[in-house]
C-alpha positions in Angstrom: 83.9 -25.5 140.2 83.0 -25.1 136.2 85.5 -25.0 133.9 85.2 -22.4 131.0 85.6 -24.2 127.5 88.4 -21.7 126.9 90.2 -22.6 130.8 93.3 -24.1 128.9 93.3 -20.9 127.0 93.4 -18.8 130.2 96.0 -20.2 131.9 98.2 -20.9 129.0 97.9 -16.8 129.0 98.6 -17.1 133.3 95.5 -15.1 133.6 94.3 -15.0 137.3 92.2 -16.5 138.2 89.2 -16.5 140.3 85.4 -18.0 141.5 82.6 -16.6 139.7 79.0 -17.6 140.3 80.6 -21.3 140.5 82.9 -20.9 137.7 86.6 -20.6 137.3 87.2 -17.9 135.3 90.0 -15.3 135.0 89.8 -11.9 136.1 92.5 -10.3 134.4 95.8 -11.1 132.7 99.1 -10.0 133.2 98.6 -6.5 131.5 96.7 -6.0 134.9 92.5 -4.8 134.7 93.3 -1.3 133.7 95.1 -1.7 130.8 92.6 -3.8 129.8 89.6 -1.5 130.6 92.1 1.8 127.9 92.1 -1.4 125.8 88.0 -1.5 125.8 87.4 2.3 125.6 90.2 3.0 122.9 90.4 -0.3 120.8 88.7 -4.0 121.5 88.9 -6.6 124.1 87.8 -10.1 123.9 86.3 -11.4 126.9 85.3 -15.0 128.0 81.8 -14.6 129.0 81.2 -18.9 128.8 80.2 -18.8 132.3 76.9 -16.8 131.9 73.9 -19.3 131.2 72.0 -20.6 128.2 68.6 -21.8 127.9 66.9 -22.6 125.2 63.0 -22.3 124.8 61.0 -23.6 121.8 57.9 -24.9 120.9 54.7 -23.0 119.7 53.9 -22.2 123.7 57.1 -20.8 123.9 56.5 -16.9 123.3 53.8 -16.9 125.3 55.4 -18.5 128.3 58.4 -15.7 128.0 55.8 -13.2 127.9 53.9 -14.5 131.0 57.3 -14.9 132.9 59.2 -11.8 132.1 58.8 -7.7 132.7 59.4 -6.6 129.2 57.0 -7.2 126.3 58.8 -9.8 123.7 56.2 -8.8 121.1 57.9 -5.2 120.8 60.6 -6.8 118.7 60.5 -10.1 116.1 62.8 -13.2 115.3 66.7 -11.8 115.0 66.8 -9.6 117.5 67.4 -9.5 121.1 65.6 -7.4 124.3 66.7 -7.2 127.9 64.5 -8.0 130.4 63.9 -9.1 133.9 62.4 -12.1 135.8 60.4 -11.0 139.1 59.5 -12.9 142.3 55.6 -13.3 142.2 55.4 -12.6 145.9 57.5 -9.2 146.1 58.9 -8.5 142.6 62.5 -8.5 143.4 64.6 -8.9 141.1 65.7 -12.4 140.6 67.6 -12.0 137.5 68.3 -9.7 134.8 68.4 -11.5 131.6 68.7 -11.1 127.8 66.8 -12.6 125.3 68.1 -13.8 121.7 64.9 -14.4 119.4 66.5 -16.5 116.9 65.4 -17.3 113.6 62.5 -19.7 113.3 63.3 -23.8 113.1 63.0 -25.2 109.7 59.7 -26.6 110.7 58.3 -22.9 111.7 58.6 -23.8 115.7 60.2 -20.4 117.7 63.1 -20.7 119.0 64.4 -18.2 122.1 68.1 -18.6 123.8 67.1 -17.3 127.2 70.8 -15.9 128.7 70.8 -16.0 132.6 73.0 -14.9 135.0 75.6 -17.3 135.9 74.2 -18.8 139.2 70.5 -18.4 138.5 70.2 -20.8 135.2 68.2 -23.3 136.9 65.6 -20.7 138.7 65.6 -19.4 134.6 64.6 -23.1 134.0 62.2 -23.7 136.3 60.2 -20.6 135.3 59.3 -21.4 131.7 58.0 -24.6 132.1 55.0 -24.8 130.9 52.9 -27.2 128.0 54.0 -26.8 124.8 57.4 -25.4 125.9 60.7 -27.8 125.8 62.9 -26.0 127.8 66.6 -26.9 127.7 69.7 -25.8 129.9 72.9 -25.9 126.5 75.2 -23.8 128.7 77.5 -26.9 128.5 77.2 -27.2 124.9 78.8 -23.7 124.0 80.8 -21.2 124.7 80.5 -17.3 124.4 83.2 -14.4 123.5 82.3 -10.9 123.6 84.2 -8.9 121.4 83.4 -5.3 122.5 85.4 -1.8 121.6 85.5 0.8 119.0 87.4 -1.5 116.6 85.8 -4.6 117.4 83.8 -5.0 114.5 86.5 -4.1 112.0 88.6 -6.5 113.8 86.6 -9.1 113.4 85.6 -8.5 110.0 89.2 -9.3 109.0 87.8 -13.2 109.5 84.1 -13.2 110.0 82.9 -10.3 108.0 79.2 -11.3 108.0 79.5 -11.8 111.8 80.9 -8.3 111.8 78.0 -6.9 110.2 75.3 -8.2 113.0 73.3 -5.0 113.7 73.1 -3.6 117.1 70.6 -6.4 119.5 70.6 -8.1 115.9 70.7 -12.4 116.6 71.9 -14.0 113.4 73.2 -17.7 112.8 76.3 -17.8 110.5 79.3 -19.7 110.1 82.5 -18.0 112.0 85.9 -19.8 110.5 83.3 -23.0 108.9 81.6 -23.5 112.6 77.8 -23.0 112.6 77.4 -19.9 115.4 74.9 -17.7 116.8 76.4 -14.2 117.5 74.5 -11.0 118.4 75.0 -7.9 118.5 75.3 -7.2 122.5 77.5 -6.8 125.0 77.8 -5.1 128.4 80.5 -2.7 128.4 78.8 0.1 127.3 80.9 0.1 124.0 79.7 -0.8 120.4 80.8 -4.8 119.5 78.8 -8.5 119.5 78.7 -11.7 121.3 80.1 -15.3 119.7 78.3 -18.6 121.1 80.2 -21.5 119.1 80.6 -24.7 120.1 82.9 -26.0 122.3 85.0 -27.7 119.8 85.2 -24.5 117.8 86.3 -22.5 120.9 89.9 -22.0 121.2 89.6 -21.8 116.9 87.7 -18.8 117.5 88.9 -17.1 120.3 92.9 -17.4 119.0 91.5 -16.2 115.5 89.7 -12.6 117.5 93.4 -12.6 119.5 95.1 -12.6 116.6 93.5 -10.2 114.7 94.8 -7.5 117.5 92.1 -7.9 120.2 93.4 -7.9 123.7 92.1 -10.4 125.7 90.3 -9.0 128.9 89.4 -10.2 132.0 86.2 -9.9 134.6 87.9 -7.1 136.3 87.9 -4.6 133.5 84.0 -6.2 132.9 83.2 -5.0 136.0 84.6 -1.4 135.9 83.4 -0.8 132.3 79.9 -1.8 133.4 80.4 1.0 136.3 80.8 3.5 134.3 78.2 2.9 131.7 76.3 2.1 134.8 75.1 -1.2 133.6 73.4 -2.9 136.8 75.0 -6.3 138.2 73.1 -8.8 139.8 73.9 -9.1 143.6 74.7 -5.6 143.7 71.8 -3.6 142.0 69.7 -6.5 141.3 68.7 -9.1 144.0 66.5 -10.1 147.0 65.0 -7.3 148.0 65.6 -5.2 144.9 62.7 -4.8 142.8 63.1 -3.0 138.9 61.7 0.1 139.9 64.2 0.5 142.9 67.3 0.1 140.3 65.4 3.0 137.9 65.4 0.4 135.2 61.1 1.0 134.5 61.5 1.1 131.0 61.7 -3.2 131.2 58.4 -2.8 132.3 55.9 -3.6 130.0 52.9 -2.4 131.6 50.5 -2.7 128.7 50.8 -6.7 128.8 47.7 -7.9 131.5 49.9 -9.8 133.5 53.8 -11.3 134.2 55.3 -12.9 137.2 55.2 -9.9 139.9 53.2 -7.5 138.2 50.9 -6.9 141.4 53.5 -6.1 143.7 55.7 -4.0 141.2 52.5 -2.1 140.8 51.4 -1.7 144.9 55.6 -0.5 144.9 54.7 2.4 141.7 51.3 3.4 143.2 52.6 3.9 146.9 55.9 5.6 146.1 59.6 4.0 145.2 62.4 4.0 147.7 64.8 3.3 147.7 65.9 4.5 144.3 69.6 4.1 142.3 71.6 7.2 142.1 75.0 7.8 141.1 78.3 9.1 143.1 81.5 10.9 142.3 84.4 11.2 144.7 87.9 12.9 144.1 90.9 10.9 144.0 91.9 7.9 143.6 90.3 5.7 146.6 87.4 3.4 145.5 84.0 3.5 146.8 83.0 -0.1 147.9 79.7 -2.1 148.5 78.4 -1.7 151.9 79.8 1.7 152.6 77.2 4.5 153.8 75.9 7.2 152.5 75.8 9.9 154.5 73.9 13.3 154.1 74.1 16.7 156.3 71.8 17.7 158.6 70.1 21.5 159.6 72.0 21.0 162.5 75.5 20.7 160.5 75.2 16.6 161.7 75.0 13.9 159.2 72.5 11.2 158.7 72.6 8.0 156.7 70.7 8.1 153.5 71.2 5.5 152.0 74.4 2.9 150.9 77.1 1.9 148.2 75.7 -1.4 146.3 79.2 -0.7 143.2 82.1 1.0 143.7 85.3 1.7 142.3 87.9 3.6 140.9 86.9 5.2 137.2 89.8 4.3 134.8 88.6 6.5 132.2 87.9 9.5 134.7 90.5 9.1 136.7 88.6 9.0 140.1 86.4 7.6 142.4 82.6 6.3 140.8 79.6 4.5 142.8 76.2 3.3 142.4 74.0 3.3 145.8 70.3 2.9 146.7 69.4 6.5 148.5 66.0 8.2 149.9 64.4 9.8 146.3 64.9 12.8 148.1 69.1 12.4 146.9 69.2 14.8 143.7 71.7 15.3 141.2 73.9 18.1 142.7 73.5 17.6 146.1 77.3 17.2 148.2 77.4 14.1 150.0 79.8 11.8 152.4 80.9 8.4 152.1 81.6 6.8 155.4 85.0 5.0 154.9 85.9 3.2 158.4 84.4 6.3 160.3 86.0 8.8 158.0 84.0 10.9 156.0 84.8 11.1 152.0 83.0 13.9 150.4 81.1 12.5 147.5 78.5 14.6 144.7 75.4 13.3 143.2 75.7 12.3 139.6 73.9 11.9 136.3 74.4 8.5 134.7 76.0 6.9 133.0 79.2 8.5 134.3 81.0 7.5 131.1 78.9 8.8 128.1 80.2 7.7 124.5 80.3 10.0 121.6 
């Protein structure tokens, strides 16, 4: 199990604790995941988000190895900003992570320079897909850590200590000093709320993090992560990204760069387009209090007043901010917004409607 740079931090806060993609990281303190999630919508949370990969790519090869490997087209943006995108199977374009990019600034010497962020169990697959001449690829998750400050008041927060790190514009990568350590932070996050993302290194860490704490951010745990990314309906790897799970099935086609002549998985991503996408990503609302869960069916009425299974849950849970049940699931296209659905919950059916997403839309 992988320790987090900040572990000593965690438990010193008894956070609990819990496996994550081969890490030990805590998913939520004693305040409890909801309280933590208010915390997020109505102020700022710091969360320790050490555990998802780094890789750094460089050398003059490097952009066009990225662009050759991954769905969206790096060229749309320049050095000092960042782009989410996804790396395909060749054979079947599934999904095999969903990743963002930070372009940094250019080396002294004029070489580019990309910090490739992976999922936190797929770093080496990230590895071995950039390999090419004229690339030096290298894994520096151990040589960092990352916070993400995120909330309506993280930036002014912040500022009270780091104003220029503050300032990073939205998907903005800029190096700065944070408290006299030399730091990367961008402007990102996955919360669906306004804030930015801190990689220092590890000796700076616990620096850092107790200067954000102390400035009146709450410290947050995976849990609230989680539910935050429901309801801005931000997809999670293993859940609406995977084996089996291609882009186009999670309704995420605007990664697609279709203009570039080729990228790992282009073939079959196209066949999947030409012939007709299913299953596709839709969202569900239930009443009360009960959570959805992964796994569960979804089940639609028949003409004969019967039900049918049309498809299953791949996130659920309850909506902190709504105050009732939310889901993602992969349905037949023929699932519209509207329509009046079931969730089969241990052979009871839960009446569930079709949604537009995100289900949490911020002003």
């Amino acid at each position: 199990m992988r320790l987090s740079p900040l572990d000593g931090v965690h438990r010193s806060l008894d956070a609990k604790m819990v496996e994550f993609g081969g890490w030990d990281m805590p998913i939520a303190y004693p305040s409890g995941t909801l309280e933590e999630h208010r915390a997020c919508r109505e102020a700022a949370v710091v969360f320790d988000v050490s555990h998802l990969g780094t890789v750094r790519v460089e050398g003059p090869q490097a952009l066009d190895a990225l662009q050759h490997a991954l769905t969206n087209d790096l060229t749309k943006i320049a050095p000092g900003r960042a782009q989410y995108t996804h790396l395909l199977d060749p054979d079947t374009a599934s999904v095999l992570d969903d990743i963002i990019v930070w372009w940094l600034p250019d080396a002294p010497d004029g070489t580019p320079r990309f910090d490739v962020m992976p999922n936190a169990s797929n770093t080496d697959r990230v590895v071995a897909a950039f390999s090419a001449d004229g690339v030096a690829v290298r894994d520096t998750t151990a040589e960092r850590a990352v916070m993400a400050v995120q909330g309506p008041n993280a930036r002014a927060l912040v500022a009270t200590f780091a104003p220029e790190a503050a300032a990073v514009g939205r998907f903005r990568v800029i190096e700065t000093q944070v408290l006299g350590h030399d730091c990367l932070v961008a402007g990102t996050g996955y919360t669906g709320e306004d804030g930015l993302e801190i990689a220092a290194p590890i000796d700076a860490a616990v620096e850092i993090w107790n200067a954000i704490t102390a400035a009146g951010v709450v410290p947050a745990g995976l849990g609230a992560r989680d539910t935050l990314r429901l309801e801005a309906a931000l997809p999670l790897h293993g859940h609406e990204l995977g084996e089996g799970i291609t882009t186009l099935n999670a309704g995420l086609e605007w990664v697609v760069a279709w203009n570039k002549d080729d990228f790992r998985g282009r073939a079959p991503l196209a066949a999947q387009k030409a012939a007709g996408v299913t299953p596709v990503l839709r969202g569900l609302s239930t009443e009360g209090r009960r959570p959805p869960r992964s796994g569960q069916q979804v089940l639609a009425v028949t003409a004969d007043g019967g039900t049918e299974v049309v498809g299953s849950i791949s996130s659920g849970n309850f909506s902190p901010t709504l105050g009732h049940g939310i889901a993602l699931a992969f349905v037949d296209p023929s699932v519209q917004i509207g329509d009046q659905l079931a969730i089969d919950v241990r052979g009871q059916s839960v009446p569930a409607t079709c949604v537009a997403l995100p289900f949490v839309i911020k002003k």
